[in-house]
C-alpha positions as CSV (number, residue, x, y, z in Angstrom):
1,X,0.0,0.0,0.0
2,X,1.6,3.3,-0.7
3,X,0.8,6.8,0.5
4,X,0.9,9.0,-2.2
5,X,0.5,13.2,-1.6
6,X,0.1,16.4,-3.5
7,X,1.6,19.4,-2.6
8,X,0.7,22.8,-3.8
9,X,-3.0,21.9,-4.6
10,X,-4.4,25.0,-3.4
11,X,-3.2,28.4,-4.9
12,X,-4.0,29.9,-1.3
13,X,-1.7,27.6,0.3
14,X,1.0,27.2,-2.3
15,X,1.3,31.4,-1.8
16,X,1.3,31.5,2.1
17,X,4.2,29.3,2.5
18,X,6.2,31.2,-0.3
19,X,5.7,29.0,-3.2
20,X,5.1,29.5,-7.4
21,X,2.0,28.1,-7.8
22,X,2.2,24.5,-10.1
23,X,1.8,24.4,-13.5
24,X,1.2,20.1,-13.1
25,X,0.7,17.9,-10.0
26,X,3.5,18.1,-7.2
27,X,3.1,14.6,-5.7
28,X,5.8,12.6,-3.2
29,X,5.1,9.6,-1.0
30,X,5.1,8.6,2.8
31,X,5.7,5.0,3.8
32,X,3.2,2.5,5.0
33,X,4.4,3.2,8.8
34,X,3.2,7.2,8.4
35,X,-0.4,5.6,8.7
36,X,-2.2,6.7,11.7
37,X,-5.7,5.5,12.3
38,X,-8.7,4.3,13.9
39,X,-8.6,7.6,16.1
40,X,-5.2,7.1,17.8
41,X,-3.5,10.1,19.6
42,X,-0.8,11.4,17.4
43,X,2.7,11.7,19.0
44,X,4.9,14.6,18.5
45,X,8.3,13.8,17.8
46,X,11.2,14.9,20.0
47,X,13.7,15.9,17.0
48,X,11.2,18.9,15.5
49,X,10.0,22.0,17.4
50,X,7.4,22.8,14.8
51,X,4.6,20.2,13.8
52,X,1.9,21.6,11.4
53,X,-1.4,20.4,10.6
54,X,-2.2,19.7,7.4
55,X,-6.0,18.9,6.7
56,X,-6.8,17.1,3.0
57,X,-9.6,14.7,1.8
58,X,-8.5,11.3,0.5
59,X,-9.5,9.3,-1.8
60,X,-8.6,5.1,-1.9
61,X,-7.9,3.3,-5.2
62,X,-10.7,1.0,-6.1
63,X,-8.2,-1.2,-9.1
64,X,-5.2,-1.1,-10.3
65,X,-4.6,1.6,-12.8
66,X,-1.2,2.7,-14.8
67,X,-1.0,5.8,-17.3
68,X,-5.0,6.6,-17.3
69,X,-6.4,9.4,-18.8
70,X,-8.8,11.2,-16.4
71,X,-11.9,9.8,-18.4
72,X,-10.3,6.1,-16.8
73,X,-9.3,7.8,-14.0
74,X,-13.5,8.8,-12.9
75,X,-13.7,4.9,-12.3
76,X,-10.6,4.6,-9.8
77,X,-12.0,5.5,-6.7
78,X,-15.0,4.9,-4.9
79,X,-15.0,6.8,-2.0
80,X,-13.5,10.1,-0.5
81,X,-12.2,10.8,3.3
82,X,-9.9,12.9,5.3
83,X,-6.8,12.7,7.0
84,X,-4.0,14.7,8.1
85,X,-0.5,15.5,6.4
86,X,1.8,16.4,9.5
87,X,4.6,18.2,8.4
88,X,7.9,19.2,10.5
89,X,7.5,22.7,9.1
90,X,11.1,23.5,10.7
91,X,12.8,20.2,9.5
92,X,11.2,20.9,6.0
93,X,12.4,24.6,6.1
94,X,16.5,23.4,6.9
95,X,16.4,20.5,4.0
96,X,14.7,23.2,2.0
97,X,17.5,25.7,2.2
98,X,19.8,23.5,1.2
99,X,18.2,22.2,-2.0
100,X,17.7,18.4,0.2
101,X,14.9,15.9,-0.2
102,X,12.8,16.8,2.2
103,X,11.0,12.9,3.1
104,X,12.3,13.5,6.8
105,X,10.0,16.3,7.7
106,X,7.2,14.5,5.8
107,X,7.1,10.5,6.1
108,X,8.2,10.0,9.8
109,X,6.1,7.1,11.5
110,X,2.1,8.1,12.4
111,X,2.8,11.6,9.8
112,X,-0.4,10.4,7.6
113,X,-3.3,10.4,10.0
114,X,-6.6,9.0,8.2
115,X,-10.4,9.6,9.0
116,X,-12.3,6.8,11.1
117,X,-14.8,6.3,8.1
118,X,-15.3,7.5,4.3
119,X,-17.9,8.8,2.4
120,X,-19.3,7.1,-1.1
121,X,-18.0,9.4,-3.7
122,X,-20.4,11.6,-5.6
123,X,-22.3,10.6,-8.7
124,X,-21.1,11.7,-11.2
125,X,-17.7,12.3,-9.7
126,X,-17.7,15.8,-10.8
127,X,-21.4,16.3,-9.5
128,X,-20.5,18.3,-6.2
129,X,-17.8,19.7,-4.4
130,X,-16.4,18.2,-0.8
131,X,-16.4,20.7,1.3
132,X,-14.3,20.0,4.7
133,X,-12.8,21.7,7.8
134,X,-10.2,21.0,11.0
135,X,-11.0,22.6,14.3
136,X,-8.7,22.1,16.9
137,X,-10.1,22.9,20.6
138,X,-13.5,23.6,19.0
139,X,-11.7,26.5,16.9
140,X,-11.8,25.8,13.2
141,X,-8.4,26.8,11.8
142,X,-9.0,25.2,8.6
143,X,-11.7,24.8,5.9
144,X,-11.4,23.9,2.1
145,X,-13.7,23.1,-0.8
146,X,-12.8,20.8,-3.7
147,X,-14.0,23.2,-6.1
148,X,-10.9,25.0,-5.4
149,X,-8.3,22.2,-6.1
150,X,-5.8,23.6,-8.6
151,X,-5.6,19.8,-9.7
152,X,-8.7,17.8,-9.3
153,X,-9.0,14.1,-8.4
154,X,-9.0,12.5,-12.3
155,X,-6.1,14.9,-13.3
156,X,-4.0,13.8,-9.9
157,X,-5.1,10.2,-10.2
158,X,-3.9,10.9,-14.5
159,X,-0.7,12.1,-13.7
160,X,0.3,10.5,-11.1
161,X,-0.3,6.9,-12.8
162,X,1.7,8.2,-15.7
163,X,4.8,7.5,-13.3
164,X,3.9,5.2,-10.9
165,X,1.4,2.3,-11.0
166,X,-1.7,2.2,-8.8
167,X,-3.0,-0.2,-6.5
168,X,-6.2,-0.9,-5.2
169,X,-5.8,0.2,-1.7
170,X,-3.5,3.2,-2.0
171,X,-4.0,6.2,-0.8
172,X,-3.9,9.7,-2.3
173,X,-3.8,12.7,-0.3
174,X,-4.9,15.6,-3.0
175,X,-3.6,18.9,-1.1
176,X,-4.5,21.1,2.2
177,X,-6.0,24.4,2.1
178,X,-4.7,27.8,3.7
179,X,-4.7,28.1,7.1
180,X,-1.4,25.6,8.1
181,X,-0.2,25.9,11.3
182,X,1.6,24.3,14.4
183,X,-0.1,21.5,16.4
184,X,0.6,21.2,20.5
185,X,0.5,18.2,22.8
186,X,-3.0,17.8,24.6
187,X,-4.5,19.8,21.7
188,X,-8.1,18.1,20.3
189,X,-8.2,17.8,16.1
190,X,-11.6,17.2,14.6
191,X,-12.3,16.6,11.1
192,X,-15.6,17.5,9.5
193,X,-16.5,16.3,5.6
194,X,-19.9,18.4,4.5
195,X,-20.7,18.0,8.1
196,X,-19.9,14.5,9.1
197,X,-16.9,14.5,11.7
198,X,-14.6,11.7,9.8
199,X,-11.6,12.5,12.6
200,X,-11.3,12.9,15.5
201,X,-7.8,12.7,17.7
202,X,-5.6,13.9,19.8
203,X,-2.2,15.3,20.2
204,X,0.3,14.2,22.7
């Protein structure tokens, strides 16, 4: 199973952290032992001062697929979620400076949280947007709405399958709105999907 992400998928975003704004998918990949689930309390690492949150919906790959075109790609997925992208925004920011691969601040063990449950995807896929939010200590700090994806789910699943195979299974974490920012221990994180709470953790 691989945990595949996007970065840069929302032009908000891409712009607050000081970014150009893509012209195709960004996309890198966190191992199988990122995966946090089932509502388990995420543990901040010792080595980084400076954990952000990183909100996105996911969507799960229903069948193997390899170079698709985004008309194949509609029929890949069957259902849409959320989960987190922790970052070590300060780890990032050091490997960044001096032009490094950056997989240390991004694919540590429990860095991909995922939602306790998934949603059926909407028919057709491009019917409706998702809308979602994070709130952490009943304080939303994040919200986002497909709609407003640079790169949408058949063009991510397209391109990304044109250099990498896809299994059913695998995840794909399309992108996090604005609104970034540093988690603490003890805080409360709570997912919401058009309204439906899909996560719902801790931080210790």
């Amino acid at each position: 199973m691989k945990i595949i992400c996007i970065g840069r998928n929302y032009v908000a975003h891409a712009l607050e952290l000081g970014n150009e704004v893509p012209a195709e998918p960004v996309f890198f990949m966190k191992p199988e032992t990122s995966l946090l689930k089932n509502g388990k309390p995420f543990p901040l690492p010792g080595w980084s001062k400076e954990v952000h949150h990183e909100i996105e919906l996911v969507i799960r790959i229903s069948r193997t697929v390899r170079k698709a075109d985004p008309v194949v790609a509609a029929d890949c997925y069957e259902e849409v979620g959320l989960g987190i992208d922790f970052t070590a925004r300060d780890i990032q920011d050091q490997l960044k400076a001096k032009g490094l691969p950056w997989e240390k601040a991004k694919s540590f063990d429990h860095a991909a949280v995922l939602g306790i449950a998934w949603v059926p995807r909407y028919e057709p896929a491009r019917a409706a947007s998702y809308k979602f939010r994070l709130d952490i200590n009943g304080k939303t700090v994040q919200s986002g709405d497909s709609s407003l994806m640079i790169f949408g789910f058949e063009s991510i699943i397209a391109h990304v399958s044109k250099y990498v195979t896809l299994k059913r299974g695998d995840l794909i974490y399309t992108g996090t709105p604005a609104g970034v920012g540093p988690v603490h221990a003890g805080d409360h994180l709570e997912g919401f999907l058009d309204g439906r709470k899909l996560l719902d953790f801790y931080i210790r």
